[in-house]
C-alpha positions in Angstrom: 133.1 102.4 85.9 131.5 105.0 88.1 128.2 106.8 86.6 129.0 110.7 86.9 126.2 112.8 88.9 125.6 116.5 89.0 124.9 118.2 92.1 125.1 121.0 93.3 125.9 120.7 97.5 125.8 117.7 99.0 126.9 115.1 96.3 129.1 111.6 97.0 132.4 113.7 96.0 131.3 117.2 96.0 130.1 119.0 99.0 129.1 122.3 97.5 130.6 125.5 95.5 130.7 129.1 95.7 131.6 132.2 94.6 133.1 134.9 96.7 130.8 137.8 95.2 127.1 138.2 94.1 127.7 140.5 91.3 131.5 141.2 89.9 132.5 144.6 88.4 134.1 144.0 84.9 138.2 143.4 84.8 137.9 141.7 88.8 138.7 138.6 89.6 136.2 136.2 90.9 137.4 133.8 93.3 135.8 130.1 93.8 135.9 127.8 96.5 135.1 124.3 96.2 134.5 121.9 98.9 135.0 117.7 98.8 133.8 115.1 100.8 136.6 113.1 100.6 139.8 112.9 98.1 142.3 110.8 97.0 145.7 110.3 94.3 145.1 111.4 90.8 142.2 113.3 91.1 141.9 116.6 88.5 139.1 119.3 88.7 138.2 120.6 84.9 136.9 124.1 84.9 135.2 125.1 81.1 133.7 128.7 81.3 130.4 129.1 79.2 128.8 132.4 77.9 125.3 131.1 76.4 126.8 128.3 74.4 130.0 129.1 73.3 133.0 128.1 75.7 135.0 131.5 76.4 137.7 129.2 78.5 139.1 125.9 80.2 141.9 124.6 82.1 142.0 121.6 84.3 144.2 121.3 87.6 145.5 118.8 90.0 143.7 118.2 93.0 145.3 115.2 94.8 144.7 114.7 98.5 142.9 118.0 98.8 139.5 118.8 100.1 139.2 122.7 99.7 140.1 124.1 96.3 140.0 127.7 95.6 141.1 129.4 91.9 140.1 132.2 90.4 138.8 134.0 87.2 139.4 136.6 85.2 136.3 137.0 82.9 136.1 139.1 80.0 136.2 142.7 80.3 132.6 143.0 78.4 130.0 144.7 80.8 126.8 143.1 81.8 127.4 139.7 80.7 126.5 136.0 82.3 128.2 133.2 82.6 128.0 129.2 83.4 130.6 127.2 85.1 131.0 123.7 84.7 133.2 121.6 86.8 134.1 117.9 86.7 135.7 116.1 89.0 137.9 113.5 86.9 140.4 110.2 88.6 142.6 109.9 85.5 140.4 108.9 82.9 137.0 108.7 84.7 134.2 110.9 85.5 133.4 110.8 89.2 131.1 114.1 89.4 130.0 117.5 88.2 128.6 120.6 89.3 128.2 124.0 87.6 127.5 127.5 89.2 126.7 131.1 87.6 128.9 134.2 87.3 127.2 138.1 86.8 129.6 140.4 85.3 127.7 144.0 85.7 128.6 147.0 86.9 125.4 148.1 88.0 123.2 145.6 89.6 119.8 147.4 89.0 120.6 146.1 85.1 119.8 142.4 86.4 118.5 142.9 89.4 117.7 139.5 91.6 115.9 140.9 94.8 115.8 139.8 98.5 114.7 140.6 101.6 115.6 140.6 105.8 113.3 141.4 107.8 114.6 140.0 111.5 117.4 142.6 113.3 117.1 141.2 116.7 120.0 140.2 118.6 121.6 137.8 115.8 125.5 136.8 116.0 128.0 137.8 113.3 128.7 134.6 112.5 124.7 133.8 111.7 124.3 137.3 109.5 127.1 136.0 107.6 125.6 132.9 106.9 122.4 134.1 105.8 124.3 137.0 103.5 126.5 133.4 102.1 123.1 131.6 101.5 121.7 134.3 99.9 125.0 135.1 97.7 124.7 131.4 96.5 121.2 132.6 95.0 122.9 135.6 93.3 120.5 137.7 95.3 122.5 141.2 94.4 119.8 143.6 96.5 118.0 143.0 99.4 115.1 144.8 100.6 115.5 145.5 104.4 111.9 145.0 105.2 110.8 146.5 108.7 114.1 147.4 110.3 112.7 151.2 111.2 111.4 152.9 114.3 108.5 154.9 112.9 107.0 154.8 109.7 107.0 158.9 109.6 110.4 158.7 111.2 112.8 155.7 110.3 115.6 156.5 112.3 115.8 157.1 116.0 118.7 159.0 116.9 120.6 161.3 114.6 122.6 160.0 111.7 126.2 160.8 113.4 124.6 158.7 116.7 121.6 156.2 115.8 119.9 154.6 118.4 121.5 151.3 119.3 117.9 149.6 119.6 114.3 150.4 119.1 110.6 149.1 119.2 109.5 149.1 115.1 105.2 148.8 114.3 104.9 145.2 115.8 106.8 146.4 118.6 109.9 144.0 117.9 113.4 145.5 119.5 115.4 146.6 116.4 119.1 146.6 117.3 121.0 149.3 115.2 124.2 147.1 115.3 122.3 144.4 113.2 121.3 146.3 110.6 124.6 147.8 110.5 126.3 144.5 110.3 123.8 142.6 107.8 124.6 146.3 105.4 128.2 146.1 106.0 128.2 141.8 104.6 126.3 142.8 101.6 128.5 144.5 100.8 131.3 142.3 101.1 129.2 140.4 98.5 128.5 142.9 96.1 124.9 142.9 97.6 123.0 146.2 97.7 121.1 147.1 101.0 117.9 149.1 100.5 115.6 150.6 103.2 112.3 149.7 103.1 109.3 152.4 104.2 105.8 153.4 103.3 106.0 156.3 100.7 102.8 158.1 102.9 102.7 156.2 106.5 102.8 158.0 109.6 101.7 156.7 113.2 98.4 158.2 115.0 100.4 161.2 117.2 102.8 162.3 114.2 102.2 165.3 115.0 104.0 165.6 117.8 107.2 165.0 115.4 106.2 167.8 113.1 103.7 165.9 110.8 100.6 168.1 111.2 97.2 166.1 110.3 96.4 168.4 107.9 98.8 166.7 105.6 96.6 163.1 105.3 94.5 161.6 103.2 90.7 161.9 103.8 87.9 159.4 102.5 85.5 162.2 102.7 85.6 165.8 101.0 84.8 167.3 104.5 87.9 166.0 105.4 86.5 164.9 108.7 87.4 160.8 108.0 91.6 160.4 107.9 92.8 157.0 105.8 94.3 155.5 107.9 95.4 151.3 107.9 94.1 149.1 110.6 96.6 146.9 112.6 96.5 144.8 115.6 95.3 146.6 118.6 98.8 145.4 120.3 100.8 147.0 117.8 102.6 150.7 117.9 99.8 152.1 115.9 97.7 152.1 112.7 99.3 153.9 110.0 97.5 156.9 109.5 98.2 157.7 105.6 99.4 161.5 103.9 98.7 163.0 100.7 101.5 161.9 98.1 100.9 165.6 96.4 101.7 167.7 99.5 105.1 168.9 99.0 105.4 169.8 102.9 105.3 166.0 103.7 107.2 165.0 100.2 109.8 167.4 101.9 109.3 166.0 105.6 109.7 162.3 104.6 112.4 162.5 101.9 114.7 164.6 105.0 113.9 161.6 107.4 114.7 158.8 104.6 117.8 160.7 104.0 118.9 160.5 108.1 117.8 157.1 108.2 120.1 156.0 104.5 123.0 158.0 105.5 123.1 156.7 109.3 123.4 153.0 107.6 124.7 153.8 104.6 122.2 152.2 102.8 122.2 152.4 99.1 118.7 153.5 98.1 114.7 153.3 99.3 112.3 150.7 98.6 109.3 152.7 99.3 105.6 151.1 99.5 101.9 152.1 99.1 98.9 150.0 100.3 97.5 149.8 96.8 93.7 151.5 95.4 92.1 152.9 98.2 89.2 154.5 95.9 88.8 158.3 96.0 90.6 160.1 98.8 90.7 164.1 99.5 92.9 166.6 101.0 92.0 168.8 103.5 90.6 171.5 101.0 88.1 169.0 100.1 90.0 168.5 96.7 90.6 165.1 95.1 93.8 164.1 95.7 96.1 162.7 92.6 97.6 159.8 94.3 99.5 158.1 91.7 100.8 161.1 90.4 101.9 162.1 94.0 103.7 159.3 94.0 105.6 160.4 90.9 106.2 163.4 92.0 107.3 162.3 95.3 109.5 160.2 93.9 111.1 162.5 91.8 112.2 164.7 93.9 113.4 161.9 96.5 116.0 160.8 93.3 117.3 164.4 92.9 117.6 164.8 96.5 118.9 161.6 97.8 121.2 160.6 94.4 120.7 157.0 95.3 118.6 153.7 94.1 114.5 154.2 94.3 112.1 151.8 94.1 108.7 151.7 94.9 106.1 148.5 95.2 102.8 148.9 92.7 101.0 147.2 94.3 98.7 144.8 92.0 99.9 147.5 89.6 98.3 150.4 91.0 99.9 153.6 89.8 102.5 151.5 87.4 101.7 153.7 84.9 102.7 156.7 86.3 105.3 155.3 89.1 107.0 154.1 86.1 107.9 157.6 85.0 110.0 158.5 87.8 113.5 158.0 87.9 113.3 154.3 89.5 115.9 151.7 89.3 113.5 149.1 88.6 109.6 148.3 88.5 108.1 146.5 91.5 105.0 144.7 91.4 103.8 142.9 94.1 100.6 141.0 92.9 97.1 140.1 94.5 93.8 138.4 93.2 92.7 138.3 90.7 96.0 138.2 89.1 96.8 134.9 90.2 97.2 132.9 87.3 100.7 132.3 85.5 98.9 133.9 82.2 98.8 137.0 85.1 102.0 136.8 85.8 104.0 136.7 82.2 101.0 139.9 81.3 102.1 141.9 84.4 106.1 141.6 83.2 105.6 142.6 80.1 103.0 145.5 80.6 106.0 146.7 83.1 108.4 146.7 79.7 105.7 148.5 78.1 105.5 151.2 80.9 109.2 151.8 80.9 109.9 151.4 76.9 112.3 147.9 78.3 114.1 150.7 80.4 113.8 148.9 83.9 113.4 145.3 84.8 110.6 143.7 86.7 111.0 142.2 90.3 108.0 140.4 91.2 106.8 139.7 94.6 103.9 136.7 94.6 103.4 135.3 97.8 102.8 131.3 96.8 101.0 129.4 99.4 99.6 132.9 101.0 96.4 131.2 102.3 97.8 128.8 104.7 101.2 130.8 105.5 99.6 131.2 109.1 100.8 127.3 109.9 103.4 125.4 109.8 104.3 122.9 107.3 106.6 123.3 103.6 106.4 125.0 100.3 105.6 122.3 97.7 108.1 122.1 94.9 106.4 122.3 91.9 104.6 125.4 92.9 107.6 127.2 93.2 109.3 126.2 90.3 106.4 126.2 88.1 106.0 130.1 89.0 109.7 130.9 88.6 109.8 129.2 85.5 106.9 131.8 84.1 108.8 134.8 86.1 112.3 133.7 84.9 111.1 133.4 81.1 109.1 136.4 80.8 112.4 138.5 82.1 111.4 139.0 85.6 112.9 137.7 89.0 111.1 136.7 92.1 110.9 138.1 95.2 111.2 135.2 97.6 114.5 134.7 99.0 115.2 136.2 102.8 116.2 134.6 105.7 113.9 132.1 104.6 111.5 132.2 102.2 108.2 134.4 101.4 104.6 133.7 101.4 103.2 136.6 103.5 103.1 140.1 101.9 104.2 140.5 106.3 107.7 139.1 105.7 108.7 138.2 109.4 105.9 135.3 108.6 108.2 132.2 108.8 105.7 129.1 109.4 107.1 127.6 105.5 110.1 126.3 104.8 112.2 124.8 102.5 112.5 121.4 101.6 116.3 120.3 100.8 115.1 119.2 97.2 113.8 122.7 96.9 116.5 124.4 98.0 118.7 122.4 95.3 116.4 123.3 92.5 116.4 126.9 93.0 120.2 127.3 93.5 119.9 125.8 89.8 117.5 128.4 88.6 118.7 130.8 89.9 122.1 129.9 88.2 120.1 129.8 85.4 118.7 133.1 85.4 122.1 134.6 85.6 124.0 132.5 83.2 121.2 133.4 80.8 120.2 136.7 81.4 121.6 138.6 78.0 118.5 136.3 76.5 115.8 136.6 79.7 116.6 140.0 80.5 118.4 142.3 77.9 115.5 142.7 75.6 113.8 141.6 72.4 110.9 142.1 70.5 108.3 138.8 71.7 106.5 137.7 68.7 103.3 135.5 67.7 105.8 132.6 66.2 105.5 128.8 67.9 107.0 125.4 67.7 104.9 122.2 66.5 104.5 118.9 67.8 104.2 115.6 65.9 103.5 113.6 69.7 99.8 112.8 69.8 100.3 113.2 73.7 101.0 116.6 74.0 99.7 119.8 73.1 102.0 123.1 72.0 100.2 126.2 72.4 101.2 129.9 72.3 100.6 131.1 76.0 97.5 131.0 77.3 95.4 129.7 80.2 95.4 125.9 78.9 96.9 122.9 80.3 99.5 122.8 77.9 102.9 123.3 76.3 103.5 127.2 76.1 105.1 129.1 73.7 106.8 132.5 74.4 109.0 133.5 72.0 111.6 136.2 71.5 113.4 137.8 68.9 116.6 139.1 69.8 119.0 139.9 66.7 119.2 136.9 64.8 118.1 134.4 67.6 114.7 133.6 67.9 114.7 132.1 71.8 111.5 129.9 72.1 110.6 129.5 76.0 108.6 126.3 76.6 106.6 126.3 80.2 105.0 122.5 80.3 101.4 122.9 82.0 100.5 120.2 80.5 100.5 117.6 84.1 99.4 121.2 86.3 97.1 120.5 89.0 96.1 124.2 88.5 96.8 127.5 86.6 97.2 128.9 89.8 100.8 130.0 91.2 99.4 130.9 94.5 98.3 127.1 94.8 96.7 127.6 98.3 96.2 124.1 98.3 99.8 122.9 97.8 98.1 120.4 95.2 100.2 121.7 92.2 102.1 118.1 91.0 105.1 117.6 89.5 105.5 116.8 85.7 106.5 114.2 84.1 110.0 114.4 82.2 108.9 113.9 79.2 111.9 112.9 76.4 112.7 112.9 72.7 109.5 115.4 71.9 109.5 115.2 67.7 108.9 119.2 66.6 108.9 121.7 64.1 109.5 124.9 63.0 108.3 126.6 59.8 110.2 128.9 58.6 111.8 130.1 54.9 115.0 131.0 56.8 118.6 129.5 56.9 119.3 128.1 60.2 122.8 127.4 61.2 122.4 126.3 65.0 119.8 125.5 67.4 120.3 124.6 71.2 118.3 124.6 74.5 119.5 124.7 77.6 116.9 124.4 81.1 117.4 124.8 85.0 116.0 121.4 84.5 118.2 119.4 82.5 122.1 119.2 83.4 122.0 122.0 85.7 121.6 124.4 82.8 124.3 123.6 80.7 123.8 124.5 76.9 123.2 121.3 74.5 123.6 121.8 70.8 120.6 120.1 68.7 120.9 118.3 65.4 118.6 119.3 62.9 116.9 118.8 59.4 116.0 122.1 57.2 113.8 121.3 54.0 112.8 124.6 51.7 110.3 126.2 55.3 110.5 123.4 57.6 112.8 122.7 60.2 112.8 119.5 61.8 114.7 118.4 65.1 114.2 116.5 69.0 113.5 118.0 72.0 116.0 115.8 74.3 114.0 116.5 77.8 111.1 118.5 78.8 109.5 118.9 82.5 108.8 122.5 83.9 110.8 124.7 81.4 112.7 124.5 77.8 114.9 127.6 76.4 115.4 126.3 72.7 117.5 129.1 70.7 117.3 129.2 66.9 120.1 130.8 65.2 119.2 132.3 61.9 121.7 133.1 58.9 122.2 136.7 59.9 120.4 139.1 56.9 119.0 142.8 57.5 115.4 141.8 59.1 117.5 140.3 61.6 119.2 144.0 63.0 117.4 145.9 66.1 115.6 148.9 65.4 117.9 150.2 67.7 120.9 149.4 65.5 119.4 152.5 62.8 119.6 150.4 60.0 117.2 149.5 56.9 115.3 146.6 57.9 114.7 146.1 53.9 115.4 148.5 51.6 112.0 147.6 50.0 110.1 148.0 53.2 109.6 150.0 56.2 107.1 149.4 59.1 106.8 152.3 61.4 106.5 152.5 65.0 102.5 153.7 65.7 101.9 157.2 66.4 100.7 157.6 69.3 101.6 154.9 71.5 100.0 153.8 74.0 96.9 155.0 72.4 93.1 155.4 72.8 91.0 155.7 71.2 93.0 155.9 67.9 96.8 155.4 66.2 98.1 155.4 63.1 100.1 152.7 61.6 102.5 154.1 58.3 104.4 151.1 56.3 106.3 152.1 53.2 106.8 149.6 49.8 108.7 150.3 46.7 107.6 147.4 44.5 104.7 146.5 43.4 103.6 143.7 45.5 100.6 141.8 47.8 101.2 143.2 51.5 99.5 142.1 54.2 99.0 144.1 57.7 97.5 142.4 61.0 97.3 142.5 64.8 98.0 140.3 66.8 97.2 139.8 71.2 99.9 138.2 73.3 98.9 134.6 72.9 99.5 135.1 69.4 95.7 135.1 68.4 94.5 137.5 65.2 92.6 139.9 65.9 92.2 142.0 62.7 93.4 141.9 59.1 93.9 145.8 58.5 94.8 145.0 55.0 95.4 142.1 52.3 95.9 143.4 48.9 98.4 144.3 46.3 99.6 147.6 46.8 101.9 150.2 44.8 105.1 151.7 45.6 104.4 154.3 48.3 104.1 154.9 51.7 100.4 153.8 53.7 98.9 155.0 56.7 96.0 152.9 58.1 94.5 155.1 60.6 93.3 152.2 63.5 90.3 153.3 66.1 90.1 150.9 69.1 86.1 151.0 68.8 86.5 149.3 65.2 87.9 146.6 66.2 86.8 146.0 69.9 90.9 146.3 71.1 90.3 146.1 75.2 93.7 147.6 77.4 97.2 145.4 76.7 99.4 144.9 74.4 99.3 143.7 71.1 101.5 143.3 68.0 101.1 144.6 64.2 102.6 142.4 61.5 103.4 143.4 58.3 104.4 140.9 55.5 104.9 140.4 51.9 106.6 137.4 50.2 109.4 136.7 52.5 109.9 139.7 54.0 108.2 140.3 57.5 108.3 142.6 60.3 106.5 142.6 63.4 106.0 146.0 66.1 104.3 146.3 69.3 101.9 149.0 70.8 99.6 149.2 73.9 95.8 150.3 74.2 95.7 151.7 77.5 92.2 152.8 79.5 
């Protein structure tokens, strides 16, 4: 009998599969294709649809003597919505191979939004920028970032929108050719893929001012104003980029009516705009400190209600997050340098972005791996890569890495790495992932200080942290709790830019012996990982005793989702839903929050009864006991000073239990 294989491209039987769209409006079809290697008599192809872990669907059809199947879909009507395909390839009775792929069912893509890039627009043929838009529809990529295409940085388009230029020199004096943008915008859309132009928020080339930009508008590093900020480049390119004050409303005017030429030209559907991160102190010409972060806000304000389309804008190593995230954005952007280059960094960054935006926006996150030695040629190593997407992926971010090829210079034209075929396998399964999963990675939840147990003298379970370990993030979303475990515990390094491509692969370890405590009913558990049978979701058998649960971890390399399914009950409901979470007790949200230096924490109790109130970091560590006593029916406010107990800037969590009952908020010291 013939042992079944998954693959995903490029198996014995099965060549590859794809999808005709990136992202699929609710009540559309969505059309597959299927391609074979070879074929033969009595050959059927069985299709099972999954949403999480519950089969919405199945059929199976005939597919003698064919090579090239194609079927469609019609999906649920229910908006924003993921879902995994699994298909076997079957000779009557027998299993010859499988292979899965993802579905998105959004109407919007900024909901879930998986970013890319292109950043080459020389003379390329139709038939290769419709390969590259394919590859990167396989990935799910639903926006791309079209990185450099413009003339000037003050003025993106040359030409007029009703005639564009058909070519130009950009910055590094590369020929742009208009009918290459036009055509890589024209299949993305074909795909369901979002095209957004790329430009510096405040650039503007040295003799701007002989398009209208006076040089009274820049930035000065001097309150005399004599000394203009301006970015060095190479001495053979266009220019430096001499850079404006965010606050002047002449050149938030100037550059928002050139963006608006240069989108409505292509018909692109937004601006990815960019800043060159803390530059210290900077001045106007009046001599007056200039706000630049809340320029930036400002500026992109009034770019939103003047454009009407998608904005985003890079904060750069998080510079002006805070306040970009206040503007009417379609997502957060971060792209990250030193010293945040540890995956602890990197799972902080997403969720300080949720904080910014109250979980409003999602977090793309662009961390150039192997920056250092992206000047030569050679290949990314695996494990790097999927070690940082698996941190990325489970916090609730995506990556941005996926162009024409793939990133590791914030200078995306920079193609000396490449893609091994392994690699390029693994993430098409990750990425599959991240959309078949995404109502768990990427539609909210409370995280909380809870963690799973090991009996295994051999490895180590640990609530996130920097140690080379088993982490534990865990969510709470309704009445899942969904336990993310990221096995450090064979890294080479905590590292993700891993300039030294020494990051190692882990060893699969199998059959991991765990527990849970908890005074809960469970009725299910089951984990699912890009890294065991391409994703597909695997119920778990499990033992409950009075606050222990006890079951096996089947396979663990880089990444575990396990999903605990509790007997639903009132603590279970969102505070979103406006419901009691128990009629005998009420935590409040702090007031204020973010705070500093002080908040106040209210928590209501109609019994008599022992209550205890702590705080908690993000690893899960206590940090205070604010009370832990018996207390009378009433409502409390502990008033909380960020001096008395030595809180530095993050977030943190506030529990409050008694008996069973137990209820957990979060709030944010800021600077």
């Amino acid at each position: 009998m013939t042992i079944p294989s998954f693959t995903v491209y490029g198996g014995e039987w099965i060549n590859k599969v794809e999808t005709d769209k990136a992202r699929y409006e609710p009540d559309s079809s969505v059309f597959f294709l299927l391609s074979l290697n070879k074929s033969m008599e009595n050959l059927t192809l069985s299709v099972k649809y999954y949403h999480l872990d519950n089969v919405v669907e199945s059929f199976e059809i005939s597919v003698n003597n064919l090579l090239i199947i194609q079927w469609k879909w019609n999906p649920p009507s229910t908006d924003y919505r993921g879902y995994l395909v699994k298909l076997s390839l079957k000779q009557k009775d027998s299993l010859l191979e499988e292979s899965s792929i993802a579905v998105d069912v959004s109407s919007s893509w900024i909901r879930f939004p998986r970013y890319g890039f292109l950043s080459h627009f020389g003379q390329i043929s139709p038939a290769q920028i419709g390969q590259n838009i394919s590859k990167l529809n396989r990935y799910h990529i639903n926006g791309l970032q079209f990185y450099d295409w413009h003339y000037k940085h003050h003025k993106p388009l040359k030409g007029n929108p009703t005639a564009p230029a058909s070519n130009w020199l950009d910055i590094a004096n590369r020929t742009i050719y208009s009918s290459t943008v036009q055509q890589y915008i024209d299949s993305a859309r074909t795909r369901n893929i979002n095209s957004m132009a790329y430009n510096l928020l405040y650039g503007a080339y040295s003799d701007a001012s002989l398009d209208g930009v006076p040089n009274d508008w820049r930035m000065f590093t001097n309150s005399a104003a004599t000394s203009p900020d301006f970015h060095d480049l190479p001495s053979d390119w266009a220019s430096d980029i001499y850079l404006m004050d965010p606050e002047n409303s002449e050149w938030q005017n100037y550059i928002i009516n050139e963006m608006g030429n240069a989108i409505s030209a292509f018909k692109f559907d937004g601006w990815h705009s960019d800043q060159l991160g803390d530059r210290g102190v900077r001045y106007n010409k009046s001599g007056s400190v200039i706000n630049v972060t809340g320029g930036f806000k400002s500026l992109l304000t009034k770019a939103k209600n003047i454009l009407n389309c998608n904005i985003v804008m890079n904060a750069v190593n998080q510079y002006g997050q805070s306040d970009i995230s206040q503007a009417p954005l379609s997502f957060l952007y971060t792209e990250v340098w030193e010293p945040n280059t540890t995956f602890e960094k990197l799972g902080q960054l997403i969720l300080e972005n949720d904080d910014y935006s109250s979980g409003r926006l999602k977090s793309v996150i662009a961390a150039y791996i192997h920056k250092a030695v992206s000047g030569s040629a050679g290949f990314f190593n695996t494990p790097s890569v999927l070690y940082a997407n698996s941190v990325i992926f489970a916090f609730g971010g995506a990556h941005m890495e996926l162009g024409e090829h793939m990133l590791s210079n914030e200078y995306f034209p920079v193609n000396n790495l490449s893609m091994t075929q392994e690699l390029e396998e693994k993430l098409t399964v990750y990425y599959d992932f991240l959309v078949a999963y995404q109502n768990l990675l990427r539609e909210g939840g409370d995280i909380i200080p809870e963690q799973l147990y090991t009996t295994e003298n051999n490895i180590s379970f640990n609530r996130w942290s920097r140690r080379f370990a088993v982490w534990n993030l865990v969510r709470k979303i309704n009445n899942k709790y969904v336990f993310h475990l990221l096995n450090f515990s064979d890294a080479t390094t905590l590292d993700w830019r891993d300039n030294n491509k020494t990051q190692k692969e882990p060893q699969e370890r199998r059959n991991i012996p765990v527990y849970y405590n908890t005074g809960k009913k469970v009725l299910k558990i089951w984990i699912a990982s890009p890294d065991i049978n391409y994703g597909l979701p695997q119920v778990i058998d499990f033992t409950q005793s009075i606050e222990r649960v006890n079951f096996s971890i089947p396979s663990l390399k880089y990444w575990d989702m396990i999903v605990i399914e509790f007997d639903p009950d009132p603590s279970d409901i969102n505070e979103n839903d406006n419901c009691e979470i128990n009629p005998e007790f009420k935590l409040h949200q702090n007031f204020p929050n973010p705070f500093n230096p002080g908040t106040q924490i209210s928590y209501q109790v109609t019994s008599f009864t022992h209550v205890s109130l702590k705080i908690y970091d993000v690893l899960g560590r206590e940090v205070a006991t604010l009370v832990d006593e018996y207390k009378l029916p009433g409502t409390y406010t502990y008033q909380l000073s960020v001096t008395d107990y030595q809180l530095t800037s993050g977030v943190y969590f506030y529990r409050l239990k008694s008996g069973d009952f137990m209820e957990i908020k979060k709030m944010m010291v800021i600077k």
